[in-house]
N, C-alpha and C positions, 0 to 999 in steps of 0.2 A: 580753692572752691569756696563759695561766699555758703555763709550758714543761714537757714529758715526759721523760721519760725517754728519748725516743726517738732514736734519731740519725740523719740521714739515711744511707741506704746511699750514696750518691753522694759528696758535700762533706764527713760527718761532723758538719755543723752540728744543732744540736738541732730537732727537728721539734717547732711545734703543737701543744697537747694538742688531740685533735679530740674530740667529740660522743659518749656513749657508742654511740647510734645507728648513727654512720657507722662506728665501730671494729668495730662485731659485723655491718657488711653484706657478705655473701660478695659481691654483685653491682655493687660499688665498686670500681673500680680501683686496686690496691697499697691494697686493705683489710690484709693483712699487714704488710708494709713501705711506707712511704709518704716519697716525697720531699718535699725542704723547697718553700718558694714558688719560690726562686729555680731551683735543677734542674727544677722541674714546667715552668716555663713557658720553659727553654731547647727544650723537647720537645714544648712544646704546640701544638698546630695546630685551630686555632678551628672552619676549614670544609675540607671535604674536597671538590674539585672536581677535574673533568676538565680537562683541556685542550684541551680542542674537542668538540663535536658534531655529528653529522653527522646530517642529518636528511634522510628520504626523502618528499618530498611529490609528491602525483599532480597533472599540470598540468592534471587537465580537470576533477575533482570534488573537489579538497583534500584528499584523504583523505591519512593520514598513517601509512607505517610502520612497525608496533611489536611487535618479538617476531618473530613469524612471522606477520602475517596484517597486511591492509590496514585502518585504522579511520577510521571517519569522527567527526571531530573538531569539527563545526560551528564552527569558526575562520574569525572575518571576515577575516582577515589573515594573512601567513606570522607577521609578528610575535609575533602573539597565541600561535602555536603553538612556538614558537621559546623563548615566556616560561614554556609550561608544560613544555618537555623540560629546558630549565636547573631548574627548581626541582621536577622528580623525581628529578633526577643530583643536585644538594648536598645533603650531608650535615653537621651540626652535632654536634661534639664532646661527647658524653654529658653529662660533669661542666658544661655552660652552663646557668645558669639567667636566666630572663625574656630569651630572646632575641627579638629584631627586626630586621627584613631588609626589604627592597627593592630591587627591579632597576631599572634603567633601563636599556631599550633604544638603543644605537646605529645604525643602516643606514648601515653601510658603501661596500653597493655591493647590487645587484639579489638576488646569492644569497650574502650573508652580512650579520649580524647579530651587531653583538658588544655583550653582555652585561654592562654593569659592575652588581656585586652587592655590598651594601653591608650587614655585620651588627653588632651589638650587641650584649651579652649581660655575665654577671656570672660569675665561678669564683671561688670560696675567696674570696669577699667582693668581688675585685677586680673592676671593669669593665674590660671588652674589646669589643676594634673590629676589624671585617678587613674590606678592600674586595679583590674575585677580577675577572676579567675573562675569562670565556667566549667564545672565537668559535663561533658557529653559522652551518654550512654546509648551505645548504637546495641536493637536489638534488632538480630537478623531473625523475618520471618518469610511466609510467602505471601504473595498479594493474591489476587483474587484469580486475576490473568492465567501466574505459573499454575498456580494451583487448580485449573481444569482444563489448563493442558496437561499434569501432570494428570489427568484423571478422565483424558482422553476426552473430555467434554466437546460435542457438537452439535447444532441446533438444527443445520440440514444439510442434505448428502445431494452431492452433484455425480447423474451416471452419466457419460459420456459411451452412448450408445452409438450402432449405426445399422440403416436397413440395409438386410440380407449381405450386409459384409464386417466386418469387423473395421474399427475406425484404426487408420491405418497413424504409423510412429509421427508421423508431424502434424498429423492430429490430437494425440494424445500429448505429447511435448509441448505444443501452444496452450492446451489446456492448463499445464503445471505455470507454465509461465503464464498466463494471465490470471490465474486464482495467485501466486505470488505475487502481481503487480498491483492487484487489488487491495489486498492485505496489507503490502509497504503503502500504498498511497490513503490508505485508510490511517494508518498508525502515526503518516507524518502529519495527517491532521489533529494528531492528539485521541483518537480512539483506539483504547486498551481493549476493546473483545475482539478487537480483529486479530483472527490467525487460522491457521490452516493446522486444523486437527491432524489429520492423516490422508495420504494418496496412497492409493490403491489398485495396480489391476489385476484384471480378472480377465477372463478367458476370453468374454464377449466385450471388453472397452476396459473404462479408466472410474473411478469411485474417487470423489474426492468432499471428504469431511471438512465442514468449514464450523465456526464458532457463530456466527448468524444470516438468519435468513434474508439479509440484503446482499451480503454478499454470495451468495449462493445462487439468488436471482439476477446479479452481475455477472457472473461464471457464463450462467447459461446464455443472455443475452450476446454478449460479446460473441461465443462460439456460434452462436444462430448468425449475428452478425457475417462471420468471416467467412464461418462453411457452409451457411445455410442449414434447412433443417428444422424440424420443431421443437418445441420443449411443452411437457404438459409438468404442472404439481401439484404431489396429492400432499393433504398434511395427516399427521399421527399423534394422537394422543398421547402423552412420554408421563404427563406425573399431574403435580399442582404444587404452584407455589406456595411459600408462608403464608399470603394472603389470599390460598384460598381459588385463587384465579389459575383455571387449565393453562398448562404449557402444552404446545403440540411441535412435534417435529418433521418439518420439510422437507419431502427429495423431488428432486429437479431432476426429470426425463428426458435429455436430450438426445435427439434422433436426428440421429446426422443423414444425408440422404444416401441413396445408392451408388451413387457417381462421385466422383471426384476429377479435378480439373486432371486432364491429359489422358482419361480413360477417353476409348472409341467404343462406340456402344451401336449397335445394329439396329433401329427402333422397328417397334412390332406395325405393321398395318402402314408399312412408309416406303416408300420405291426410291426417295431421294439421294439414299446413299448412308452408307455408315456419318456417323457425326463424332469430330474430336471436342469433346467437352473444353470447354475455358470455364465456368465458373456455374457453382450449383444454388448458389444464392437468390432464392428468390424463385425467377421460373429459371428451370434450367435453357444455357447456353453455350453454343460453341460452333464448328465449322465442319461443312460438308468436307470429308478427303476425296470426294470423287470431283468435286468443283470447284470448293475453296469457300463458297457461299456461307453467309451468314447463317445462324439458325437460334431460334429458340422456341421453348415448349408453348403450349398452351396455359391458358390462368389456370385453367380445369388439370390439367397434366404435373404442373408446378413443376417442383426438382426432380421430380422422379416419374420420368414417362415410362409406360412399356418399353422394356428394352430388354436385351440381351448384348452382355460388353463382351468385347474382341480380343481388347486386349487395352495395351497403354504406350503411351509415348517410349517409357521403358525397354518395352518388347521390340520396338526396332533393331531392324540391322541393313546392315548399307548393301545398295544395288548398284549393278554399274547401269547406266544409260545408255543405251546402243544407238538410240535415233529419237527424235521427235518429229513426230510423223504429221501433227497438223494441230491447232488452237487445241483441241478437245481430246489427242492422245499422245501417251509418247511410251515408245519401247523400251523394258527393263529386260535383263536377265534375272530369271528369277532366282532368289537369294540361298533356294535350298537343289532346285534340280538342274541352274546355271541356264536355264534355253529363253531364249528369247522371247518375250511375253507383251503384248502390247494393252496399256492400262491406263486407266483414266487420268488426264492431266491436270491437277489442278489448278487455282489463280496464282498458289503462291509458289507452284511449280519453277524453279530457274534454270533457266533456257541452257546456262552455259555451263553447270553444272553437270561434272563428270559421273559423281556417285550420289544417292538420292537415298535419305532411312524411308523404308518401305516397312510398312506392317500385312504379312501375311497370317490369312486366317479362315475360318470359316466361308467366309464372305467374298473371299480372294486377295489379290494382292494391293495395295492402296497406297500411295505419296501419303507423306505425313512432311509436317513442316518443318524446315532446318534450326535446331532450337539449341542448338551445340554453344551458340558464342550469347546465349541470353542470360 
C-alpha cells in the first residue's frame, strides 16, 4: 500500500493512501483528517452494548413491555424474548464490514438471563472479534388487559332476550360463539382490550359482558342479522376518568322475535291456514301447511304478526296415508285415535309416500314437510 502525504493528527505517523472513493465520502468518518491503523483502533469499539436489561413481562399472557404500551410478542419462552430485546439494544460500529454474530443464552436463575454475544467482522482490511455479555432482568407483572379481566372489567353488557318466549339453546350458543369469534378476530388484529368479560344466563336469556362497546354493538348486530329481531341501547354513567371525561356504560337489548324457524303458528284475523315459519329475519316468512304456498308478514306486522303457535316441526309424529283422494286432499289415519281422517294436501305433499309427519293441534290435523334427510 503506497504512502500519502498524510500525517496522522495523533502519532504524526504517515497515513494510508485510501481509495479516491472513500476520500471524497462526506458520510465516512474523519473523511477529512483520518487516523493511522494504530490510533484508529486504540478508540475503536466494535459493539455498542448496554449493561443490563430490564424487561417487563406480564405473568398471565406473556405480553411484553415496550415504549409505552403492552405487546404481545408470541414468545414460547422468556428466553426467546430476552434474545430478541438483546439484539435490538446492540449496535455494530459503521466502518465493520461482513459481520456475524451469535448469542448464546445462559439461565442464571428464574428471572435472569445472561447473554454472551459473540461478533466477527472486518475494518480497514483487518479482522475483528468482540465477545459482550448482557444480563437480562425479566420482571413479571400484569399488563393492563389481565389486569381488568382480573377485575372483571366491562364497558357493555349484551342481554340476549326474546318476545313472549325464552331464546331457545341454539340461540343462546351462536351467541357465545360469535361474541368469541369477535374477540379472536379483534385480537389477531393486534387489539388487546378485546375479550369477553363474563357469559351469563339467566332465567329470561343470555347476559354477556364484553371489555368495549364496539364489540357489544357487533354481538348484537350479527344476532339481529341471523335471527332477526331488534336491539335498542341505553348507556350509564359508571365513573370519570383521570382526565376528567364521563365514562358511561352500554347494554345492548336484543329482542329476538316470537317465532323461530320450524314453529307453525295459527295467525289472528287469517283463514289461509296455519303457516310453518322458515325464517324470522326481517318480515316474517314461511309456508302455508294447508297448501304449501308461500307466505310472508306484512312491513307493518314485521317478525312478529298476531299469532298463536301450534306447535313445531319437533312436535310431529308419522301418519300412515290411506288414500289421496284428489289435488287438494288426502286421507290420514290420525296419529292419536288411528280413524281415518281426510286433510288438506299440500304442494310438497308426496304422492307415493307411505307415512307422512303430521302435526296435530288445536287447529287439526296438517302435513308438515319431509325434513328427516336435510
Amino acid at each position: 500500500m503506497s504512502e500519502s502525504r498524510a500525517f496522522c493528527p495523533r502519532c504524526g505517523d504517515p497515513v494510508p493512501e485510501r481509495s479516491a472513493s472513500d476520500a471524497n465520502d462526506p458520510l465516512r468518518p474523519g473523511a477529512e483528517v483520518e487516523l493511522c491503523d494504530s490510533c484508529y483502533f486504540e478508540d475503536f469499539d466494535f459493539v455498542d452494548a448496554p449493561d443490563r436489561i430490564d424487561v417487563r413481562v406480564c405473568a398471565r399472557c406473556g405480553a411484553v413491555y415496550r415504549g409505552n404500551r403492552w405487546v404481545d410478542v408470541g414468545a414460547e419462552d422468556y428466553t426467546d424474548i430476552a434474545i430478541e430485546e438483546v439484539s435490538e439494544s446492540l449496535g455494530v460500529h459503521v466502518d465493520v464490514e461482513d459481520v456475524a454474530w451469535q448469542i448464546d443464552p445462559e439461565q442464571v436463575d428464574q428471572n435472569t438471563i445472561r447473554m454472551h454475544c459473540f461478533f466477527t467482522g472486518v475494518v480497514r482490511g483487518t479482522p475483528v472479534e468482540e465477545q459482550v455479555t448482557v444480563p437480562v432482568k425479566i420482571a413479571r407483572q400484569t399488563c393492563t388487559r389481565c389486569g381488568r379481566i382480573a377485575g372483571d372489567y366491562y364497558a357493555s353488557i349484551v342481554q340476549i332476550r326474546a318476545e313472549d318466549r325464552t331464546p331457545t339453546t341454539e340461540e343462546t350458543e351462536r351467541a357465545k360463539e360469535i361474541a368469541n369469534r369477535i374477540v379472536a378476530d379483534m385480537e389477531a388484529t393486534g387489539d388487546r382490550n378485546a375479550f369477553v368479560t363474563e357469559v351469563g344466563e339467566t332465567d329470561d336469556g343470555l347476559n354477556i359482558k364484553v371489555s368495549t362497546n364496539k364489540i357489544g354493538k357487533k354481538i348484537s348486530n350479527k344476532m339481529i342479522e341471523e335471527f332477526g329481531g331488534t336491539v335498542n341501547d341505553a348507556e350509564t354513567l359508571v365513573t370519570e376518568d383521570e382526565d376528567g371525561n364521563e365514562v358511561y356504560r352500554v347494554t345492548f337489548a336484543v329482542r329476538l322475535p316470537p317465532y323461530t324457524p320450524g314453529d307453525v303458528i295459527d295467525l289472528a284475523d287469517d283463514d289461509g291456514g296455519p303457516v310453518l315459519v322458515r325464517s324470522a329475519r326481517g318480515n316474517l316468512k314461511g309456508v302455508r301447511v294447508t297448501t304449501g304456498e308461500r307466505y310472508e308478514a306484512s312491513y307493518e306486522e314485521g317478525n312478529s304478526p298476531e299469532a298463536r303457535k301450534l306447535g313445531n316441526l319437533e312436535d310431529a309424529t308419522e301418519a300412515t296415508v290411506v288414500t289421496v283422494e284428489d289435488e287438494n286432499a288426502v286421507q290420514l289415519l290420525d296419529p292419536e285415535t288411528f280413524r281415518a281422517k281426510t286433510v288438506s294436501r299440500p304442494d310438497y305433499f308426496d304422492p307415493e309416500a307411505e307415512t307422512v309427519p303430521v302435526l296435530k293441534s288445536r287447529a287439526g290435523v296438517h302435513v308438515l314437510p319431509d325434513e328427516s334427510d336435510d
